[in-house]
N, C-alpha and C positions, 0 to 999 in steps of 0.2 A: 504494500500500500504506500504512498506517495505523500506524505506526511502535511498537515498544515497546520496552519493555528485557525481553530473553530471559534469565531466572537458573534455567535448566536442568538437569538432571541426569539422568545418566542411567548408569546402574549395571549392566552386563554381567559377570560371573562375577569378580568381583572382593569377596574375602571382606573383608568386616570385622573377622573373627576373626580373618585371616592377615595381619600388620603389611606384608609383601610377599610377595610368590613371583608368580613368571610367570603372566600367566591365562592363557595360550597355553605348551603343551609345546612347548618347543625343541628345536633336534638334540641327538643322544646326546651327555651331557654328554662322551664321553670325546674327542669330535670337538673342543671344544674347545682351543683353543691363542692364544698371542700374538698381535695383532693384528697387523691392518695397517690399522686405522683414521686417518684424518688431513684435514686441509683442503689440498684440492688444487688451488685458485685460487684469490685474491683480486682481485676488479674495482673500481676504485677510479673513480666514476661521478660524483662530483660534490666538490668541494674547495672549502673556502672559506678561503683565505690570503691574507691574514692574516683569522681570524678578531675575533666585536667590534670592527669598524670601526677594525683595526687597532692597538688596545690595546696595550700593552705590560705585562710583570705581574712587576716588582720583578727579581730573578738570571731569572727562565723565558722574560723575554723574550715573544715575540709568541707565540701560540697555533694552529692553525688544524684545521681540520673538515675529515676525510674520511669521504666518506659510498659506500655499495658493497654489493656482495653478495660474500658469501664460497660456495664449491660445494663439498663433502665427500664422501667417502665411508667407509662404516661398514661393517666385516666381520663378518658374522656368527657367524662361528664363533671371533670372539674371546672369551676366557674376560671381557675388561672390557665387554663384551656382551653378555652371558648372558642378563642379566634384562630386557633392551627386549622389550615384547609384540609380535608378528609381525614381529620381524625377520626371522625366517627365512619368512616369508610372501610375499616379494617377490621379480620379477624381480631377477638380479644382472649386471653385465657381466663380460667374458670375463676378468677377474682374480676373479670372485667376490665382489663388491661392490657393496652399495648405496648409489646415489647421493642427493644432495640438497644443496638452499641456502638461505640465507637471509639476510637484511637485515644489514648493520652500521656502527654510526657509531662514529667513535675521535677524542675531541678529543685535541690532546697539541701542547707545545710547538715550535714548526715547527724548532729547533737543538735536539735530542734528547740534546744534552751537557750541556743544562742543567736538564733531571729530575731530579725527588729518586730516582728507580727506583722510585716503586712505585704501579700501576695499580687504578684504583676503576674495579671494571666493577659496573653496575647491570642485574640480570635486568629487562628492561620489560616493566611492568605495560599487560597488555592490547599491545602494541603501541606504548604510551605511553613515554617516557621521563622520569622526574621531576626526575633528580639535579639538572637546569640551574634548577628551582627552589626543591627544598629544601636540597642543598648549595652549590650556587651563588647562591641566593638569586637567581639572574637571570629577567627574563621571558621567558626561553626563546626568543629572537632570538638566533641566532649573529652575525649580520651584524652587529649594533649594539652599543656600549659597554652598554646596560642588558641584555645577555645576560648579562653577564659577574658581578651581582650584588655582595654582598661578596666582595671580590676575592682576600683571603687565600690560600685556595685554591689559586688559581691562579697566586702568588706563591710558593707553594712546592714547584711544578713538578709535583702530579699530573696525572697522563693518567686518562684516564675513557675508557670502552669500553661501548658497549650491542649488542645482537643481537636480531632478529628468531627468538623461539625458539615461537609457538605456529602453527601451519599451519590454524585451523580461524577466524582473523580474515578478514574482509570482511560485504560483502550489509552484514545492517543491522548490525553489531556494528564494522565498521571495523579502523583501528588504521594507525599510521606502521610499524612494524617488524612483519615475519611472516617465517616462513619455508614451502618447498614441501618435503614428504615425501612417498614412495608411499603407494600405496593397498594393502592386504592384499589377499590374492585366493586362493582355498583351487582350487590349478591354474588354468584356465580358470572356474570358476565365481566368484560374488561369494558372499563371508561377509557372513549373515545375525545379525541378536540384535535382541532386543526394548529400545527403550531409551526413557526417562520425559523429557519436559523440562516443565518451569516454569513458567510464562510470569505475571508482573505486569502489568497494563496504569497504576499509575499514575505511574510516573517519578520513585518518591520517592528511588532510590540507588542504587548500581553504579555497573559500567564503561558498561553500553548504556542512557543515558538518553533516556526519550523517554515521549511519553504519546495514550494513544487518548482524541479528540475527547469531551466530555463530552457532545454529542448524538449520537455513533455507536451505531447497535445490532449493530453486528458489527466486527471486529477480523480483521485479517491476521496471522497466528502462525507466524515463522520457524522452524522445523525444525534440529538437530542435524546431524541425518543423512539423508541421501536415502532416502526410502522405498524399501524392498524391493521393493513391487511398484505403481506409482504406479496404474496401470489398476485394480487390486485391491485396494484399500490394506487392511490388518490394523491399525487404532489405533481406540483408543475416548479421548474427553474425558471428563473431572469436575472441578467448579470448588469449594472450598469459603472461607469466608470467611474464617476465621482456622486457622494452619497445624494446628490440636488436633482441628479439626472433621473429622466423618467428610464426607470425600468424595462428594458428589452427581454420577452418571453423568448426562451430556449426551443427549438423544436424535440419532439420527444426523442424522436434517433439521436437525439447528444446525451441522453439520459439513461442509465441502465441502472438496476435496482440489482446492488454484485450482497446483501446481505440484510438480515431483519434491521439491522443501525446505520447502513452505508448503502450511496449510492455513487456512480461513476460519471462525473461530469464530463465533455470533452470542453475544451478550453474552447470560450466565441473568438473567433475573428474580429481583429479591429479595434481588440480594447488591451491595455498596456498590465505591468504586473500590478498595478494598486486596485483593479478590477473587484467589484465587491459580487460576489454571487447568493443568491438568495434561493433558498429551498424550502415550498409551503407544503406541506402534507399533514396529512390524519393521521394522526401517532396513538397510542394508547399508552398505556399503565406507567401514572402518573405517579412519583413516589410519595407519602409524605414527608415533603422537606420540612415543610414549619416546625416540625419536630427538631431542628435544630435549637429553634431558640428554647425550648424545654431542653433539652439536653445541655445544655450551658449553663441554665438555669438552675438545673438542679444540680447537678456534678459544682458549682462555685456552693453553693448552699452546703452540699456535703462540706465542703474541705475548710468552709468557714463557719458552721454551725453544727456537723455531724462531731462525734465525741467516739465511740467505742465502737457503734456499728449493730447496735441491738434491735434497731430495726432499719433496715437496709446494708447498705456497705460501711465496712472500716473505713475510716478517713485517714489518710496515709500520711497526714499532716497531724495527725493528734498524738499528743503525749501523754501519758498516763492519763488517760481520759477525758481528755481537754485539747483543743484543737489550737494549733501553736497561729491560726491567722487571726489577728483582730480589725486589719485593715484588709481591702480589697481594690482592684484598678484593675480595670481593662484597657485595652491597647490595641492596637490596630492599623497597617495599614493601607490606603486604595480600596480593594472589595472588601476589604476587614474591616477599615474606618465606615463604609457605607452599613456594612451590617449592624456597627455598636450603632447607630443614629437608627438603623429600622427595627431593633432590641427594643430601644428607649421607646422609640413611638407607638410599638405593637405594645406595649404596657410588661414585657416580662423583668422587669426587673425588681419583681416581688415572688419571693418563692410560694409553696401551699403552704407554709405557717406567716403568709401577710409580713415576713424579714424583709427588708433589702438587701440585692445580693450584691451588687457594685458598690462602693463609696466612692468611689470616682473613676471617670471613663474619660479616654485620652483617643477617640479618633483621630487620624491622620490621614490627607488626600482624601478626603471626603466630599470637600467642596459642599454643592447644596445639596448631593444626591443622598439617595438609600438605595433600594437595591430590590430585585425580582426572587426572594427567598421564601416565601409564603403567599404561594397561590396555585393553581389549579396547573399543571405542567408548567412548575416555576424552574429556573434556570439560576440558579444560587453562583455559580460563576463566570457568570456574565454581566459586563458593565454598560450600565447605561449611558446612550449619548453623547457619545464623542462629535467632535466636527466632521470627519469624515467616515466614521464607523460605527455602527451599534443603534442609528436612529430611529427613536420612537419607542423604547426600552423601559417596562414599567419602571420605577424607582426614581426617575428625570421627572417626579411630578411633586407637586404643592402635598404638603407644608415644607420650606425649604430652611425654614431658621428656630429656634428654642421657643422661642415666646410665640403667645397666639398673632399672628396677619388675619386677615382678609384676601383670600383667593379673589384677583379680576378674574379667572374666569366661569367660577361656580360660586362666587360670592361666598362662598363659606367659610367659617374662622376656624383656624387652627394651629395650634405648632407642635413641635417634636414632644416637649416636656407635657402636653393637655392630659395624656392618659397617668403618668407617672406624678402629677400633681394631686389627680383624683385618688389613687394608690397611695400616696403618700412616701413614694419609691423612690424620689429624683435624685441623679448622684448629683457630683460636682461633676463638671463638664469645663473641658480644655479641650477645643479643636485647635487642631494643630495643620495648619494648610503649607504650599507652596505657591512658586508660582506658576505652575502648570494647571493649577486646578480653577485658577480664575482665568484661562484660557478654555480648559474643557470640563470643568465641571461647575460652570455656571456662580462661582463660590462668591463672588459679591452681594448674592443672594442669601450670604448666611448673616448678613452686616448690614442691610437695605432692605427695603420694601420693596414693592414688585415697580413701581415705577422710578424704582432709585434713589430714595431718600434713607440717610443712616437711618437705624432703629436701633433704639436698650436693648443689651442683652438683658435677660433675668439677674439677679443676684449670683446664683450659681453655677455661671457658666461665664469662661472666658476663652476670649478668640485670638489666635498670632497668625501671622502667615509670611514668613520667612520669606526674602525679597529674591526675585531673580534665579530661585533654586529647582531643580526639577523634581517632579512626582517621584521619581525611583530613588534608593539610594545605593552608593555604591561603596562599600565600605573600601577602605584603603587596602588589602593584603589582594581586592579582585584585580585592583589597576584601573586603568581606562583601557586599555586594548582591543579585548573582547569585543563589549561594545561597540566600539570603535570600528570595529572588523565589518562586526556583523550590522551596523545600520547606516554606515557611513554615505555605501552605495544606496541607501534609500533614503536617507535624509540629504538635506541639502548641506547643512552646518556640522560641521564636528558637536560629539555629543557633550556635554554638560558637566564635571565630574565632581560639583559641591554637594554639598549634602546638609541635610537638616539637622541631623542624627545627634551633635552636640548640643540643641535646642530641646531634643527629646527629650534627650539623657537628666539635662537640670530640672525639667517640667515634672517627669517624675519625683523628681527629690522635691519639688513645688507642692506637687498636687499633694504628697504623703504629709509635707508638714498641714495643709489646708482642712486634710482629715483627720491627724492627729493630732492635733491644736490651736485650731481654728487661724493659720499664720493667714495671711491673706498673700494668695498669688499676685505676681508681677501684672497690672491692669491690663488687659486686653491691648494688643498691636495688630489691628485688623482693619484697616484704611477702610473708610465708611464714606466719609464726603471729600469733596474736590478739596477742600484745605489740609488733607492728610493725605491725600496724590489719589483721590480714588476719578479715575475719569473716563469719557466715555471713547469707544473704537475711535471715531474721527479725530475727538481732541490729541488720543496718543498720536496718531498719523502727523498730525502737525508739527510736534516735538521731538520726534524721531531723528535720532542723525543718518546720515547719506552714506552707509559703511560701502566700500567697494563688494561689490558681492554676494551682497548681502541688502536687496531693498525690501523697503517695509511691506507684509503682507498683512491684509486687512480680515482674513481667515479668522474664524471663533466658532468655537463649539455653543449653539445653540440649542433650547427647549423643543421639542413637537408634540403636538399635540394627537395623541392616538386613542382611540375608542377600545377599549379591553374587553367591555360586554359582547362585541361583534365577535363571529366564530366563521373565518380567522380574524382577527384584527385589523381595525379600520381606519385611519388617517384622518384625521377632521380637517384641521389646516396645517401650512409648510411649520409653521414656529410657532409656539406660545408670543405671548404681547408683553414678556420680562424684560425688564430694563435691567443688562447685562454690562457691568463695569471692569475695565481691569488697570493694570496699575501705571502711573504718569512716571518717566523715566528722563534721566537728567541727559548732558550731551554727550556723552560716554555708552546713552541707553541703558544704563545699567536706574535700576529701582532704587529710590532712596527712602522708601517709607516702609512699614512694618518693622519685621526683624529683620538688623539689616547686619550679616555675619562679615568678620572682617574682610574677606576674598572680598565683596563686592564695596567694600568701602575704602577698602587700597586696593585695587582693580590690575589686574593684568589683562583682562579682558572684556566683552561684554556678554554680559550671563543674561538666559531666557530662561522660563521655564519651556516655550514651546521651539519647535522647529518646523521647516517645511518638509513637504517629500521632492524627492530630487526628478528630473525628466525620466519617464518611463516606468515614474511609478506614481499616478495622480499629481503631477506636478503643482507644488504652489499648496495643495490639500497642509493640511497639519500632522504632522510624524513622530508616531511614536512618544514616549514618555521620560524620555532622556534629558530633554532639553536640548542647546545649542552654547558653544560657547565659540565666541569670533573675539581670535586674540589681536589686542592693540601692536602696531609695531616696535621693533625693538629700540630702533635710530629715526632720528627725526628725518635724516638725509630718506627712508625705507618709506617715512609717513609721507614725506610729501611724493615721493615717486608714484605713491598707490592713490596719492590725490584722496587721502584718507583723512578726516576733521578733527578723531581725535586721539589725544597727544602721543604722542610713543613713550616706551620706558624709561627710554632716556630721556627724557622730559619731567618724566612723574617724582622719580627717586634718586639720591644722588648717586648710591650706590645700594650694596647689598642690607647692609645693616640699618639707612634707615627706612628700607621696603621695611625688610623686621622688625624696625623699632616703631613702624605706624601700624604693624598689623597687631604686636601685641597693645600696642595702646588701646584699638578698637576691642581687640577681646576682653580687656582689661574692665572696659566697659559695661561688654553685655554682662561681665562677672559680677561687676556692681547691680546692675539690673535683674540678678537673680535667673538668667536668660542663658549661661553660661554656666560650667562648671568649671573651677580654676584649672583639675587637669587635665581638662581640655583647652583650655586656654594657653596653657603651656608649652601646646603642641608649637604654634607658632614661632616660637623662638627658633626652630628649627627650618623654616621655611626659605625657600629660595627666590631667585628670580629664573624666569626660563633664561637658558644660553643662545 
């Protein structure tokens, strides 16, 4: 098979208009009542103690890694239940319960007396787990001392927890963590629905990287869902070039059904590698996914309120009877950050004994979105609405910010925290953005009202978004290379190689003091109105400098508006009526508002969060998640040859030490600003100038 990355979607009865409500009717609400949902074994399958080739980390002492699967069961007819889609769709055992498991790892000090009490669990993206490289800064080796990265951290005695929370990972899409749910089933028959998936053949970004041969004339296309009727099938193809473009139907001779999950496209004629292909068919047996956010629910519940295990599972965190977590944070991020924001809004951040299970939630690349993880053939690893990929993708819809708005276009109020206010459940809240995501994830939306005006956050929630950085991060032992390799040819700009990840790192040690002693975090740095640089496409176009090579593209990833009750899915119009802002940049182009890390404030370059795609693949479109960095010239004699505005190196610094001695000054800064961690701050002294 001919490998590619699947960015999918597909949209069964799930309104856009409706912020949530069940797509599936569930039993008569008055049947509801108190659970009896819980984790009822934990297997503990592989162990490595002492972990980090046996490190030791300041009071926490030695570390180690248990790795397992946890088994649950979910009641349907509990009221903290209500809203998972076909729960009540599935066989139950003789208590009335459905079962299910999935993946989990829990690093944590091997003497659990010597924790600070409070637990960083990271939702993993795709199956991935990131924390061990942007909080830990390590290369994700348990076994070895370079696992263990800046070691701080882990000197101060957090535990870190990950789960296996999406059931539709393997085949070509992969992933380390997953978990197993039932299959819906309407009695003995299989549920039927028509659902759309995606497909890119050129491996320019996502979770599923991967690329069809540039001499193939036909391509293997993974499938969502199993055909409904594989002998019969009901699906039509159309490929078009850029995502604006009206859709071109495929004739069926280009079309061959080679498996119950997979069909064989032949490549159209006339359209280049950035080519989007869309595949609509009648799929059946629909998992329930919504069972994730119960399964995260209650597995954080056990390990922060279970004790011995006398009714359900041991909690692998408890000490002579008592559970060594007092504090709680989740983390996240891209689809992970979208997930913690559709956790909080679907209300489960209240377990069946009415606890809260979060103290505080740290999305990340979230922008305004949430995400397609609860609903009738939902698609949990698939992102919504990019500028040229993924449009019209439930989760790109209204409530986009913490506090209630007013939807223009259903008139209805709402926001993320409405249902956890009524619960009494809300954590504290830290979004943590870039500058990628106020390109493709609509995120001035999380700081403005729908026609652009700042808006108050709540009390307990605060917003950053780190200037000029990209969505991804890359920690330092990967390099830039790879990357480099692999999307150079599809983007236009060299890729981007700062990172957020020192910003993370402090925000946790922020967020733990805000829950353990009410410290108050560093104010919000989330550009709202034009006096903080928040401005609109045209105005940046104005201010933009003329780099050789590099001219301004006026490309943005926008809202659409799609019908989700239609069976298949229906388009109402090209874009929602959202007044969409991004950030005003000085003559350098580089961003001067938010959080602004020192690289962009003694500049070697000019940093994006987005990039374009190169000729031959959607030219001009917007690429990938990397960002762009377009470096200043070295000599002045170099800038003016390239007829380039602004200054070169030699211009900026006199030499090497005081590049050094203005980058530590800026980190020095954010360390004052609580925005920083001194050793990372320290890293700078170290820094060079390119040769």
């Amino acid at each position: 098979m001919v490998g590619l990355r699947k960015v999918a979607y597909a949209g069964v009865f799930l309104s856009m208009s409706v912020a949530f409500q069940p797509a599936v009717a569930q039993s008569d609400p008055t049947s509801l009542q108190p659970g009896r949902s819980r984790i009822e074994t934990i297997e503990i399958t592989k162990r490595i103690s002492p972990a980090f080739g046996g490190k030791s980390f300041g009071t926490a002492g030695q570390y180690e890694l248990l790795v397992g699967r946890a088994h649950g069961f979910a009641d349907p007819r509990s009221v903290r239940n209500a809203g998972v889609v076909y729960l009540d769709r599935v066989p139950t055992n003789a208590d009335g319960l459905v079962g299910y498991s999935f993946d989990i790892m829990i690093l944590k000090p091997i003497d659990l007396s010597k924790t600070n009490g409070t637990l960083v669990f990271e939702v993993s993206n795709r199956g991935r787990p990131l924390l061990h490289t942007s909080l830990l800064n390590g290369d994700g080796d348990f076994d070895k001392t370079s696992g263990a990265g800046s070691t701080f951290i882990l000197q101060q005695g957090y535990m870190l927890a990950w789960t296996g929370w999406q059931a539709d990972l393997g085949g070509s899409e992969g992933g380390d963590l997953a978990a197993d749910y039932p299959v819906a089933t309407d009695g003995d028959r299989s549920i039927t629905g028509w659902v759309r998936d995606e497909l890119a053949i050129d491996g320019s970004s996502g979770a599923q990287v991967a690329t069809v041969p540039a001499n193939a004339t036909a391509f293997e296309a993974p499938l969502y869902y199993p055909l409904a009727q594989p002998d019969r099938p009901q699906l039509k193809v159309s490929v078009r070039e850029r995502a604006d473009d009206t859709p071109q139907q495929l004739p069926p001779d280009q079309i061959k059904v080679t498996g119950p999950k997979s069909v064989q496209i032949k490549l159209a004629e006339g359209f280049d590698r950035g080519a989007l292909y869309s595949v609509e068919y009648e799929a059946k047996d629909p998992k329930v996914l919504g069972l994730s956010f119960v399964s995260m629910r209650d597995f954080i519940s056990l390990l922060r309120y279970g004790s011995g295990g006398v009714h359900g599972a041991s909690n692998p965190l408890a000490v002579a009877g008592r559970s060594a977590v007092a504090r709680t944070i989740a983390i996240g991020l891209s689809q992970s950050g979208r997930y913690q924001r559709d956790f909080l809004y679907q209300d489960f951040n209240v377990d069946e004994a009415g606890r809260r299970v979060f103290d505080g939630m740290i999305p990340q690349g979230a922008g305004a979105k949430r995400g397609f993880f609860n609903a009738r053939f939902a698609e949990p690893g698939r992102s919504p609405d990019l500028q040229h990929e993924m449009r019209g993708y439930p989760g790109a819809s209204f409530p986009f910010t913490y506090g209630d708005q007013i939807d223009l276009v259903t008139r209805r109020t709402d926001g993320i925290l409405s249902r956890c206010r009524r619960s009494d459940s809300c954590p504290k809240v830290m979004q943590l953005d870039s500058d990628w995501e106020q390109w493709q994830q609509a995120a001035s939306l999380v700081v403005t009202d729908e026609i652009g005006r700042p808006i108050q956050l709540p009390d307990n929630v605060r917003a950053y978004m780190v200037a000029g950085v990209p969505h991804a991060t890359l920690p330092p032992h990967a390099g830039i290379a790879t990357p480099q390799d692999m999307l150079r040819r599809i983007c236009e700009q060299r890729m981007n190689p700062l990172t957020w990840a020192p910003v993370l790192r402090a925000l946790v040690f922020d967020m733990n003091a805000w829950i353990a002693d009410g410290t108050e975090p560093p104010a919000s740095r989330y550009p709202a109105a034009v006096s903080e640089g928040r401005v609109s496409i045209d105005a940046l176009r104005n201010m933009y400098p003329t780099i050789p090579g590099a001219p301004f593209s006026p490309a943005i990833g926008k809202l659409q508006l799609v019908d989700f009750t239609a069976n298949p899915p229906r388009p109402i119009s090209a874009f929602a009526p959202y007044a969409i802002g991004v950030m005003a940049v000085n003559g350098d182009g580089n961003a001067e508002h938010g959080v602004v890390l020192p690289e962009i404030a003694v500049p070697i370059a000019t940093y994006s969060g987005r990039n374009t795609r190169a000729k031959g693949y959607a030219q001009g479109e917007l690429c990938g998640t990397l960002g762009s960095s377009i470096p200043f010239a070295r000599t002045v004699a170099e800038r003016r040859d390239a007829g380039d505005p602004r200054l070169s190196i030699e211009e900026r610094y006199k030499d090497e030490n005081d590049y050094r001695d203005k980058l530590t000054s800026a980190a020095r800064q954010l360390v004052a600003d609580r925005l920083m961690l001194k050793e990372d701050a320290d890293a700078y002294a170290s820094y060079s100038l390119p040769k």
